[in-house]
N, C-alpha and C positions, 0 to 999 in steps of 0.2 A: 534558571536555577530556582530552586525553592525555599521557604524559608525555613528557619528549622527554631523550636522551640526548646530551649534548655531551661532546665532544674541546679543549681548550684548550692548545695549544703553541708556548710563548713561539719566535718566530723571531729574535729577538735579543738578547743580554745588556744587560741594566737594572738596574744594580747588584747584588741578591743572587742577582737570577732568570738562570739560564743560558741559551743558546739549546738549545733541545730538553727544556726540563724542560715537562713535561705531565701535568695531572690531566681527570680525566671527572668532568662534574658531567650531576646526574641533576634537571632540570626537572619537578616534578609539576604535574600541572593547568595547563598551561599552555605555548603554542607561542611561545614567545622564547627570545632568547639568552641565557646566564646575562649577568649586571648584574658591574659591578667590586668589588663586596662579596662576591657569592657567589667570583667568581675568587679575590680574595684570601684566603678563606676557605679554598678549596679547597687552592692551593698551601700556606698553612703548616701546616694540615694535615698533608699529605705529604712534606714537606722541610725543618720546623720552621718555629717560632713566628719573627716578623720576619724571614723570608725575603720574605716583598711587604710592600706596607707600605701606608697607606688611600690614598697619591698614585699608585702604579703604574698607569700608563695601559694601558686596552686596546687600544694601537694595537702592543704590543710583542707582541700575540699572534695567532694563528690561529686562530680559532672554528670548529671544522667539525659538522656535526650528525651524529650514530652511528645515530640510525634514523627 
């Protein structure tokens, strides 16, 4: 399987996440969309620790595939 490169870009503010804050998450072995665990992983991550939080829905973001 291949790996797949995702774009994740909150379109609207949800408490600590802003609109336009965005991380790339890098899918190995496998052609789906990252899950709300990897998201959340992803963002704090890059914008600190409890910025998402395990509730944060993926309905506040924009999934796009990078290749």
């Amino acid at each position: 399987m291949a790996n797949q490169l995702w774009k994740v870009t909150a379109k609207r503010d949800s408490f600590n996440i802003k609109k336009g804050m965005n991380v790339e998450i890098l899918i190995k072995n496998a052609s789906r969309k990252p899950n709300q665990k990897e998201v959340v992983e992803a963002i704090n991550e890059k914008y600190g620790d409890k910025t998402a939080t395990n509730g944060t829905s993926l309905s506040i973001f924009e999934i796009e595939e990078l290749n």
